[in-house]
N, C-alpha and C positions, 0 to 999 in steps of 0.2 A: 760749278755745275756745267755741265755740255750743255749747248745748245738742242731745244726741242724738249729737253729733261723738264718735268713737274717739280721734282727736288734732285737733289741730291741722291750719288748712288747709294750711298754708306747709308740713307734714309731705307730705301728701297728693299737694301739688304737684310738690315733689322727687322723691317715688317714681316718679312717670309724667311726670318730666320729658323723659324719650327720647319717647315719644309723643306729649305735649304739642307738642314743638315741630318733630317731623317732614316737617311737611309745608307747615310756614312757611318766608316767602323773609325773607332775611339782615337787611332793616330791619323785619321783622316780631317774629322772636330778637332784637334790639338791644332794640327797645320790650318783649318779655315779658321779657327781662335785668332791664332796669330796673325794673318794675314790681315783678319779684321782689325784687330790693334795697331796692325802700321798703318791702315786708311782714317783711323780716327785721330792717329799721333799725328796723322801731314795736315787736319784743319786748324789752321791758326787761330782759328775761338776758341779760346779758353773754358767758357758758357758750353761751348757745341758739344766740345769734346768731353765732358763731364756728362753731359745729355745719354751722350754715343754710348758712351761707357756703360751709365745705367742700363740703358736699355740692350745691351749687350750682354752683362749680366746677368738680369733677370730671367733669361730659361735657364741658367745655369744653377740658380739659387731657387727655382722650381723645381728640380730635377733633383737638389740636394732635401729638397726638401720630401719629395716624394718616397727618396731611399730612406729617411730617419723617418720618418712614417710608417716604412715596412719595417723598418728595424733591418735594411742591410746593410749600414754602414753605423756605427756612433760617433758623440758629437768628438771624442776621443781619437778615432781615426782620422777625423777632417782637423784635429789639431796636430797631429804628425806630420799631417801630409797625405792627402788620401791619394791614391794611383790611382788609376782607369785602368784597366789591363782589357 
């Protein structure tokens, strides 16, 4: 943690992760994906990072959920591999 900081940035970042990445196109979320995964791989809690993760996931696994709701993706596709385009 920086000095001055409440928590943690990678905390920070989760919480306003719905806003964060709003109004980004699909290979814009693949690169902030990723980048969020090297900041959870550098904390050496095992505990944290497992935390991080879920919470990381979870609008992703909302978002999955929302498209097999509408039926525009099946569970079929997400077993291939589903793409973003």
């Amino acid at each position: 943690m920086q000095v001055g900081e409440t928590e943690p940035f990678i905390c920070e970042l989760l919480n306003s992760l719905t806003v964060t990445i709003q109004d980004l196109e699909t290979h814009q979320i693949h690169m902030f994906y990723e980048a969020v995964g090297l900041m959870i791989s550098a904390d050496g809690d095992p505990k944290k990072r497992e935390q991080y993760l879920v919470r990381a996931q979870h609008l992703l696994e909302q978002h999955l959920a929302v498209l097999l709701a509408h039926g525009c993706i099946t569970v079929t596709s997400v077993r291939r591999g589903l793409r973003f385009s």
